[in-house]
C-alpha positions in Angstrom: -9.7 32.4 -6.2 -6.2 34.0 -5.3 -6.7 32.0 -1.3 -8.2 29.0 -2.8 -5.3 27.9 -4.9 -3.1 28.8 -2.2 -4.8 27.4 0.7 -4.8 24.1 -1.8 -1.0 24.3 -2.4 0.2 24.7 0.4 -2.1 22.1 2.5 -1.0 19.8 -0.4 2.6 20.3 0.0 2.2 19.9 3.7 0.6 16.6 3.6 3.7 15.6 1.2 6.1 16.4 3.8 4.3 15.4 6.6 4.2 11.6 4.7 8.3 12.1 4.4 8.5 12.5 8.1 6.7 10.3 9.3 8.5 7.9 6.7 11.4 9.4 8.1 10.9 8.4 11.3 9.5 5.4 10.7 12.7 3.8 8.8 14.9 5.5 11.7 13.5 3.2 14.5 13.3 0.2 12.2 16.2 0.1 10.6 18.4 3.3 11.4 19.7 5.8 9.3 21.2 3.8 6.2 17.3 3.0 5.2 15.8 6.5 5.6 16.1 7.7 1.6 14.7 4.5 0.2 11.7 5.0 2.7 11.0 8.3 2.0 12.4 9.2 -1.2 9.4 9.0 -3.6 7.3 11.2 -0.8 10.3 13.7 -1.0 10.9 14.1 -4.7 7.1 15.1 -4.8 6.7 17.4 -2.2 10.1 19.2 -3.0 9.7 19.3 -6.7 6.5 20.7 -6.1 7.9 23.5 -4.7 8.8 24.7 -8.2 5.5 26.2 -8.2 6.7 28.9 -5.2 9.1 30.5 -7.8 6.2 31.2 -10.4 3.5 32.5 -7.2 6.6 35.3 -6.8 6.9 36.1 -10.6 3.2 36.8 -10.8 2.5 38.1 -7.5 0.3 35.6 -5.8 2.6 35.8 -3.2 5.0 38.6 -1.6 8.5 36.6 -1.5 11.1 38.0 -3.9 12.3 36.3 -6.6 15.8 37.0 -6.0 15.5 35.2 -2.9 12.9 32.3 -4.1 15.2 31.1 -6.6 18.3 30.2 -5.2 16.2 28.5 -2.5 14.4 26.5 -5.1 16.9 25.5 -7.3 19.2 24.7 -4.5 16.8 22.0 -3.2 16.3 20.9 -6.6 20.2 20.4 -7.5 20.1 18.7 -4.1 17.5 16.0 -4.8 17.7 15.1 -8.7 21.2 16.2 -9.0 22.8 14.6 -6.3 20.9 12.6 -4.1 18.5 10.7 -6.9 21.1 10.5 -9.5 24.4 9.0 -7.2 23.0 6.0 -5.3 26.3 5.9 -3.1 24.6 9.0 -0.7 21.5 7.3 0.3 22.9 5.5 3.1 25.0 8.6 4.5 24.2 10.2 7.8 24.4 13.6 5.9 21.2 12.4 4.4 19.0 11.8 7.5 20.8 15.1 9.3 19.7 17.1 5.9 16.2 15.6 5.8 15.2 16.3 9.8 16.2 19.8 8.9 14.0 20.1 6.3 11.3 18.4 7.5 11.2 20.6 10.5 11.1 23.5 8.8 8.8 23.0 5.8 6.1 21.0 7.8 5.9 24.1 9.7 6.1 26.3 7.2 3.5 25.3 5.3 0.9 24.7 7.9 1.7 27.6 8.5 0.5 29.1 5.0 -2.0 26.8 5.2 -3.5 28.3 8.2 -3.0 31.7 7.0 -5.0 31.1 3.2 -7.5 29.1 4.7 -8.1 30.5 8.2 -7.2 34.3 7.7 -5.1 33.8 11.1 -2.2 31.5 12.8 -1.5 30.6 15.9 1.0 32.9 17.9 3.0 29.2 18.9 3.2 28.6 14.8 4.0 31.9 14.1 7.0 32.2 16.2 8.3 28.5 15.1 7.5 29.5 11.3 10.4 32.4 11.9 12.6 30.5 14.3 13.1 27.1 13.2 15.6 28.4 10.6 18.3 29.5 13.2 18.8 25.3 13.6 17.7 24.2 10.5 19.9 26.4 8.2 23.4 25.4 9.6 22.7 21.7 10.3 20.6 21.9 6.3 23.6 23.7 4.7 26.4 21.5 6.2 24.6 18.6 5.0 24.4 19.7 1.6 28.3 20.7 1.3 28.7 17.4 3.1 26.9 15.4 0.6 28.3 16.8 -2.2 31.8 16.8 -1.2 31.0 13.2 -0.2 29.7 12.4 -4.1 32.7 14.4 -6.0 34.5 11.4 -6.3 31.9 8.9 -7.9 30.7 12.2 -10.1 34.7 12.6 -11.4 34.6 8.7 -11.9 31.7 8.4 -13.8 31.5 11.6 -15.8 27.8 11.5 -15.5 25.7 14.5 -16.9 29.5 16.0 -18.9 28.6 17.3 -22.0 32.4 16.5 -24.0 33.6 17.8 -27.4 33.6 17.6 -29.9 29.5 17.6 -30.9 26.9 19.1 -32.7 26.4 22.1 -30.4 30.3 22.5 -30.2 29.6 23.0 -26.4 30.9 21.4 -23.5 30.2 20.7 -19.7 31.7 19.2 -16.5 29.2 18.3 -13.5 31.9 17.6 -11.2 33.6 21.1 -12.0 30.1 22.5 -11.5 29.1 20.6 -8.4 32.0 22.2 -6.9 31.3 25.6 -8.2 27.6 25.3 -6.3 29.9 24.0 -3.1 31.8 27.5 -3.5 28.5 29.8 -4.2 27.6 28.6 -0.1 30.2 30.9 1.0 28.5 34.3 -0.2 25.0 33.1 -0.2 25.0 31.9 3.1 25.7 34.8 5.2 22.7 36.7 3.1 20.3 34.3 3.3 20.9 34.4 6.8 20.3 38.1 7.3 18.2 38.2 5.1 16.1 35.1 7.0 16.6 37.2 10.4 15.5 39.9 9.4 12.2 38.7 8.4 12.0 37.1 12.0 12.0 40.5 13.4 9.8 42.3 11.2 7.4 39.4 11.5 7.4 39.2 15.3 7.8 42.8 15.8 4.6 43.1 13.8 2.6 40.0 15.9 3.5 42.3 19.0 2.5 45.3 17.8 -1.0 43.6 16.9 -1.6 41.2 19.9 -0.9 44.9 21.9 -3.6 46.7 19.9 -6.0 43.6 20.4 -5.8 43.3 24.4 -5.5 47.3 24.5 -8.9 47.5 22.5 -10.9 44.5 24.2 -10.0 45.9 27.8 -11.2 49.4 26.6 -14.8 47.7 24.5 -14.9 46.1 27.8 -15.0 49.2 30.0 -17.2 50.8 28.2 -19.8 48.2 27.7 -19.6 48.3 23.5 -21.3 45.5 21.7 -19.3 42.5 19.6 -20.7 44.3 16.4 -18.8 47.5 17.5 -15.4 45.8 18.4 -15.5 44.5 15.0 -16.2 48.0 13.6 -13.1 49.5 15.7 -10.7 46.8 14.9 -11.0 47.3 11.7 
């Protein structure tokens, strides 16, 4: 049940952002860059909202990912796409948008065919395996200076509007600035960066390391079945 609902997921979510690429792209050679979020953007709220569900899969355990990690990830994109993009109109036709979305449409196409693969197949490729853990080295920098870009970009029609700022006094006695707050998220890049990174590299290694170390074993034990003359239903046995 555990691979069902994930093979489900994540093939879901892939199909999501494979509909905001190829909106993506379509709107680029049409009409250039100032049309891309008006083509794509109901397609995108979907399949990134969705991803909502990735923060519960750690809590419970489906899935291995930390939570410390799947969290800022999640609500990062989140803040990104209702807070900033979908709530101040005067972004859509921005460059930073288009630069922002290739990045993540690289990387999440990929990474979710290549979850998909894994639930539903029990195997990936060795090709999608190594984009799954390399794409990021790109995607991060060019993804992250979009975002700072886009906000910085949006501070001025947030401080002019006062949208979502809670003011006293009122019944709760509480209040809240979104511009003051936008630039506080701005600020939290500067430490989460860096360990994102590492972390992200770090996970590249182990990963490949470990496709090595396998991909050794396999040829290692099919050259030695294949001098000795075993059967297919003892290879199976031993490489287990």
């Amino acid at each position: 049940m555990r691979r069902l609902y994930l093979s489900f997921y994540n093939w879901i979510v892939f199909i999501g952002w494979v509909q905001v690429s190829w909106s993506m792209i379509l709107a680029l050679l049409e009409n250039g860059y100032e049309a891309v979020y008006a083509a794509v953007e109901q397609h995108l709220l979907f399949a990134q909202t969705a991803a909502i569900m990735e923060i519960l899969h750690s809590i419970v355990g489906l899935v291995r990912s930390p939570v410390s990690s799947t969290i800022p990830q999640i609500t990062g994109r989140l803040f990104m796409i209702w807070g900033i993009l979908w709530s101040f109109p005067e972004t859509h036709t921005h460059i930073f948008v288009t630069s922002l979305l290739i990045s993540w449409c690289i990387t999440e196409v990929t990474r979710y065919c290549f979850y998909g693969m894994k639930e539903s197949f029990g195997f990936t490729p060795s090709w999608l395996l190594w984009l799954r853990y390399s794409t990021f080295i790109v995607c991060l920098p060019v993804g992250t200076v979009s975002e700072v870009g886009l906000v910085y970009i949006v501070l001025p029609f947030m401080k002019a509007s006062g949208k979502y700022c809670l003011r006293m006094p009122n019944k709760w006695n509480f209040s809240s600035n979104y511009f003051y707050a936008s630039i506080f998220f701005m600020v939290l890049y500067a430490p989460v960066y860096p360990r994102l990174f590492r972390y992200l590299i770090a996970q590249r290694k182990k990963a490949l390391a470990k496709a090595k170390t396998t991909y050794n074993y396999t040829q290692e034990l099919s050259t030695l079945i294949s001098a000795r003359g075993y059967s297919s239903g003892c290879y199976r046995f031993l490489s287990k």
